[in-house]
Every structure is written in structure tokens, then in C-alpha cells.
N, C-alpha and C positions, 0 to 999 in steps of 0.2 A: 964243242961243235954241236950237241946235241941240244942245248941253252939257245945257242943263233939258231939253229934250225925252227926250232919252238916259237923264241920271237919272231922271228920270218915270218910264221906262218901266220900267228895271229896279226900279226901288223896289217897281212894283206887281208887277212878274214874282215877283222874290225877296220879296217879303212872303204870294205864296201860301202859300208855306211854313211860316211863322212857329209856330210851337209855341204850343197852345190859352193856357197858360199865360202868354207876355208879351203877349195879345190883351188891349184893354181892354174889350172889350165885353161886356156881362152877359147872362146866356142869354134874357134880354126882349129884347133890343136883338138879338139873334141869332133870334127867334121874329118879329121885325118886318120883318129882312132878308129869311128866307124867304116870309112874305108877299108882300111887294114883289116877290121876285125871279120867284114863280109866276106871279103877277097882269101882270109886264112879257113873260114868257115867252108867255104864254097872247095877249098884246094883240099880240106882234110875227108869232108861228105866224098868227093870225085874218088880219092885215094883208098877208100875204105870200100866204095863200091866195085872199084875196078878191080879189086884185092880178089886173084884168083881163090875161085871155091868159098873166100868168105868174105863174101859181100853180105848186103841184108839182101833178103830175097824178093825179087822184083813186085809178086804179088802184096807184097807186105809194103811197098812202096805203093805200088797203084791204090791201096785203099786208102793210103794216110790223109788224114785231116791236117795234121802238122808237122814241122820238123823242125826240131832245136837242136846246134851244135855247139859245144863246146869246147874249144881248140884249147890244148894244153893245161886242162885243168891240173894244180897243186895239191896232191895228198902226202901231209907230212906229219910225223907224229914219234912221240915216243911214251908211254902210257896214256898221256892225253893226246890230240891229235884233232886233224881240222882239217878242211880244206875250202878250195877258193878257185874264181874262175870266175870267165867271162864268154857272152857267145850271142848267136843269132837265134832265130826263130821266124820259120814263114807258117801262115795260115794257108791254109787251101780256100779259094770263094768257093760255095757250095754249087752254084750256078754251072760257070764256065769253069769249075775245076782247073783254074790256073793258080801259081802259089803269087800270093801278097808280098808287097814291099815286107823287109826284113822289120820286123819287131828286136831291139838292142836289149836285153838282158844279164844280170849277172846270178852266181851261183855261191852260195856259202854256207858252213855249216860244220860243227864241230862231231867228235865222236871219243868213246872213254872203253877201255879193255884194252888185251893184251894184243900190241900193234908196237910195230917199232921199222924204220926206215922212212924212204922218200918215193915220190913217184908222178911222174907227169902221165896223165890221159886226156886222150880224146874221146869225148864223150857224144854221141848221139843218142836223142831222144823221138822216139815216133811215136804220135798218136793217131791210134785210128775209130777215134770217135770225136762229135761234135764237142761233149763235155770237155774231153782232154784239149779241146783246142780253144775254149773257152778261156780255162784256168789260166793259159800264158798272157790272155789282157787284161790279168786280176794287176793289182800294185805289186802284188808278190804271194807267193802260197810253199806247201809244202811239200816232199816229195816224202811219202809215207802215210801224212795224214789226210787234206784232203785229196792226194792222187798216188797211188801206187806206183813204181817198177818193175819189171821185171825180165828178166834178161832174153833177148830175143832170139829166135831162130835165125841159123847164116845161111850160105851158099844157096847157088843159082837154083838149086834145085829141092829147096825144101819147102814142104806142105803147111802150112797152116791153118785150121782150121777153127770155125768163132767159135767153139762152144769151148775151146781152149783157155786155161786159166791166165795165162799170158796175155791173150788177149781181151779177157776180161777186166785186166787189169788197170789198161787205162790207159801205159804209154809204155813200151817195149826201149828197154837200152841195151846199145852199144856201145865198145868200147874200145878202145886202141892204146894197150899201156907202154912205158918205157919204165925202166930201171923196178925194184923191188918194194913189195910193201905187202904186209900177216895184216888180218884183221880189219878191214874197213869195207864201212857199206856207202849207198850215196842216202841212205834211208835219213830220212831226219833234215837232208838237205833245204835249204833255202833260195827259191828261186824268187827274182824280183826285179822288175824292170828298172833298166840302164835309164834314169831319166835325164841326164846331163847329154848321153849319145844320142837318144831320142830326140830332146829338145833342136842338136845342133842336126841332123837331118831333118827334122819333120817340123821345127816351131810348136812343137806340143813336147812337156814334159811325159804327161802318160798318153799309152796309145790304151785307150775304151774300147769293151766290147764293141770290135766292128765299127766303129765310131771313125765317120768321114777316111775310110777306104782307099776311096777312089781319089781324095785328096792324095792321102800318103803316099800313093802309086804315082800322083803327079809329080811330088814334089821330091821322092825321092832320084838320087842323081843314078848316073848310069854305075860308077863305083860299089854304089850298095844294092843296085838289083844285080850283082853279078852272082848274087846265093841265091834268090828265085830262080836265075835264069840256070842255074846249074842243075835245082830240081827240078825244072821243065825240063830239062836234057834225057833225062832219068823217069820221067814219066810220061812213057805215050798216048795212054789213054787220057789225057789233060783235060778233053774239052767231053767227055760224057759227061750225060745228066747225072746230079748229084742222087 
């Protein structure tokens, strides 16, 4: 049991990878993923917010520059250990402070010490700086090296303050787990853009620093602004100047 679980895990790690071309899936079948994946993204953000007392805190919302979810990420391991995942991400425009068509992303990344079990999480990422929201239009970057986590303040009513090292940090996570797991961090993590889900919403493989915007907001369909439209719901300050 503990063999399958291992292969599992690296299967799906090392298949992030996998070059467009031995993927069997046809760009409908990839146009249906990103549906699903906005629509899971969008229901897990609502659920965590509405989550009495531990929600992320409003104020820590209205400043964000961005927000990456990751619905049901896979941590599984047993002295070696890995995980894997897939998710969204909106930019804030600096201007009208409304959040941008979804940017498609996945998440991978291995880990080694004493760890043993399985574990699905939801993961939330907020940054509340331009840089942090820079880094999600890279090809891919790392969580540790060039951008830190670190675990963020909950409920309705807690203070945050910028000189704080949390938010120094770059991008504040959340998390929402099921079942057990000793020993793992997301440090070390590998984020990098979904280019197969990207391409089949948007006709661009990579979405570029800020690169034709206003395109991607046109072209993306109503199914995948349903995670923008859920942090507008969540932020009323939307249209103050940047």
C-alpha cells in the first residue's frame, strides 16, 4: 500500500511535466478542465471565507494584489514524499482595482524527513504586493526561493499590521486540510503555469507580465470568470485608486 501510494504520488508529480504533445487530451477536453477548475476554485475561496470566525480577514482581502487557489492539493509520502496540485489565480488591475481573468496554474514539488501518511488540502495563496503578483506571470518560480509563505492571520476580526513579518513575506497561505499528515511544508514548492489550460481559454500558451489584459478578459468565457467574479463579491473596496 505504501509502494502505490509513493507511485501515485510521483506519477502525478512527474506528469505535470509532460509535454503538450504526448497529453491525450483535445483542447475541448482542456476548455472543460478550466471550467471545472475556475468553478472548484471559486466554491473552495467562498467556503473558507464564509467559514465562521475563520475566514481570511477582510482587510487582508481588500489589500491583495492576487489570489491563487488551489483546490484539493495531494500531500502523500512516507520518508520521501511529494506533492501535486492544480489551481487558479487572479491579478488585481492596479487602476480599477477589479480582479483579472483567471491565470491556469499547477503546483509540484517534492520533500525528504520523517513524514508519513496522506492528505488532501485546499490551499490559498494572497499576495499583497505588486512583486508577489508579478511572480504568477513568470513560466514558473518557487515558493521559498524567489517568494516566501507564510501562514496567514484568520477571522473576521483580526489586525494585521505591514511592518509584520507575514507580510513582509510576500504571500500569506491558507489552508483547509482533510485526513493526516507529520512533517511537510509547501517550501520548496513548484509553481508554473497551466499552458495546455491557458492556451485552450485564451490562445496563448503563456499569459506575460500583464501582456494583452484586456484581451484575456475578452476572451475569457463566462465559466472561467466565475473566480474573478467571486473575489469581486469579497471585495468592496474594488474600484479605489491603486
Amino acid at each position: 500500500m505504501r509502494f502505490a501510494a509513493i507511485l501515485a504520488m510521483f506519477t502525478l508529480i512527474f506528469g505535470l511535466a509532460l509535454p503538450s504533445n504526448l497529453r491525450a487530451d483535445s483542447s475541448s477536453d482542456d476548455l472543460q478542465k478550466a471550467n471545472h477548475r475556475a468553478a472548484h476554485a471559486a466554491e473552495v475561496f467562498k467556503e473558507i471565507m464564509d467559514a465562521p470566525d475563520k475566514g481570511i480577514p477582510q482587510n487582508i482581502i481588500d489589500e491583495a494584489e492576487v489570489i491563487a487557489v488551489f483546490p484539493s492539493v495531494l500531500k502523500v509520502g512516507f520518508i520521501f514524499g511529494g506533492r501535486g496540485g492544480a489551481g487558479v489565480v487572479s491579478i488585481r488591475d492596479q487602476q480599477t482595482r477589479q480582479w483579472q481573468a483567471p491565470i491556469f496554474v499547477k503546483l509540484g514539488g517534492g520533500s525528504f524527513g520523517a513524514q508519513i501518511g496522506g492528505q488532501s488540502i485546499d490551499l490559498v495563496l494572497v499576495g499583497l504586493t505588486r512583486s508577489s503578483a508579478d511572480v504568477f506571470t513568470r513560466d514558473r518560480f518557487k515558493l521559498g526561493g524567489e517568494l516566501s509563505a507564510t501562514a496567514g492571520p484568520v477571522g473576521r476580526n483580526a489586525e494585521a499590521s505591514t511592518d509584520l513579518p507575514t507580510l513582509r513575506s510576500g504571500l500569506l497561505s491558507y489552508s483547509r486540510s482533510k485526513g493526516l499528515f507529520v512533517g511537510a511544508t509547501f517550501t520548496g514548492s513548484v509553481i508554473k503555469q497551466d499552458k495546455d489550460l491557458n492556451e485552450a481559454v485564451y490562445g496563448q500558451r503563456k499569459v506575460d507580465q500583464y501582456q494583452n489584459v484586456s484581451e484575456r478578459n475578452e476572451r475569457a468565457s463566462m465559466n472561467v470568470m466565475v473566480f474573478p467574479r467571486t473575489l469581486e463579491s469579497y471585495t468592496p473596496n474594488k474600484h479605489r485608486g491603486a
